[in-house]
N, C-alpha and C positions, 0 to 999 in steps of 0.2 A: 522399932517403928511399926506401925499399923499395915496392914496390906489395902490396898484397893480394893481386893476382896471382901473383906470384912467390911469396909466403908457401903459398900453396896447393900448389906444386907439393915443398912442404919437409913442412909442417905438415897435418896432418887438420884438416881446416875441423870436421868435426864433434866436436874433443876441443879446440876454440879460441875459448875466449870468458870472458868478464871471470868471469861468473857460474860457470863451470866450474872457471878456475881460483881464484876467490875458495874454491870448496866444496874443492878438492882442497887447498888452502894452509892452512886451518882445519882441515878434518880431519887432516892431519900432523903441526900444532900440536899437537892435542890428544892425538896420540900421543905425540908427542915430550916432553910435559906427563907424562903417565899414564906413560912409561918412567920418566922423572925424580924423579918423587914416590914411584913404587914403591922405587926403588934406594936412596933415603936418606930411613931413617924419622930423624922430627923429637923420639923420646925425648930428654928430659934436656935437651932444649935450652933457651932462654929467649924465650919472645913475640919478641924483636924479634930475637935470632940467625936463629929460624925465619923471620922476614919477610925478615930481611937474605936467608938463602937462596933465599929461594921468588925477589925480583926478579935475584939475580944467574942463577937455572936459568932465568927468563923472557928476562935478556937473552941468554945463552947459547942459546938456542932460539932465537930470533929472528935472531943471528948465524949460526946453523945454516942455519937456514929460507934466509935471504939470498943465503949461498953456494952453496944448491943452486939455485938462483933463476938468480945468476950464471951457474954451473955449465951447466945446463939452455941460458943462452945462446950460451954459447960453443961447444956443442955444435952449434946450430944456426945459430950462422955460421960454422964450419966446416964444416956440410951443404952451404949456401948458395955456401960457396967450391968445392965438391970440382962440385958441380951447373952452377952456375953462372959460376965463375972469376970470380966477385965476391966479395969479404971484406963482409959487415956488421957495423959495428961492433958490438959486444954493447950497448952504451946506448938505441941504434935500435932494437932488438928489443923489442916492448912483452911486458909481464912475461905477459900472456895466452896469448902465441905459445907457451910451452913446457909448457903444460898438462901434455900428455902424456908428456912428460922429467920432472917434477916429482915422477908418480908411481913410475915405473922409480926415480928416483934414493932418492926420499925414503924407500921399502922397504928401499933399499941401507942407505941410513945410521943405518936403525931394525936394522937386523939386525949390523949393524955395533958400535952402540951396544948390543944386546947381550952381548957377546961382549967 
């Protein structure tokens, strides 16, 4: 297992905690939400087509969210490897660690998803 230590010399201790990134993962959500709803109005549809929609762009958000989650980690052990000549597995990496990749990446894939 990695030490805290070593994570420090990867990761901003000060953009690295549950609570940070619990607020930066919710708030992307809700963008990634507000693009999605904006892009496909629910005219003419029927109560439950509309529902069918709204859970499959929640799970589709979710699976978004995830990858970048992933994403975010493999970035960071591959840091880890280039610094250190250690590989950490991406699993090892608690999803906290990459706070601040989370927001870089989640910009990307909002502007992305524009376009």
């Amino acid at each position: 297992m990695i030490s805290l230590k070593e994570f420090d010399t990867v990761i901003p201790t000060d953009q690295c905690s549950r609570s940070l990134f619990t607020a930066q993962r919710d708030k992307l959500a809700k963008l990634m939400r507000n693009s999605a709803s904006e892009a496909v109005p629910a005219s003419g549809k029927s109560p439950e087509q509309v529902k069918r929609d709204e859970v499959l762009r929640e799970r589709h958000i979710e699976q978004r969210l995830q990858r970048l989650i992933v994403r975010a980690k493999g970035i960071v052990s591959e840091e880890m490897l280039v610094r250190h000549q250690r590989e950490i597995p991406v699993d090892e990496i608690p999803d906290y660690a990459v706070t601040h990749l989370l927001a870089q990446l989640g910009e990307r894939e909002l502007q992305l998803a524009r376009y």
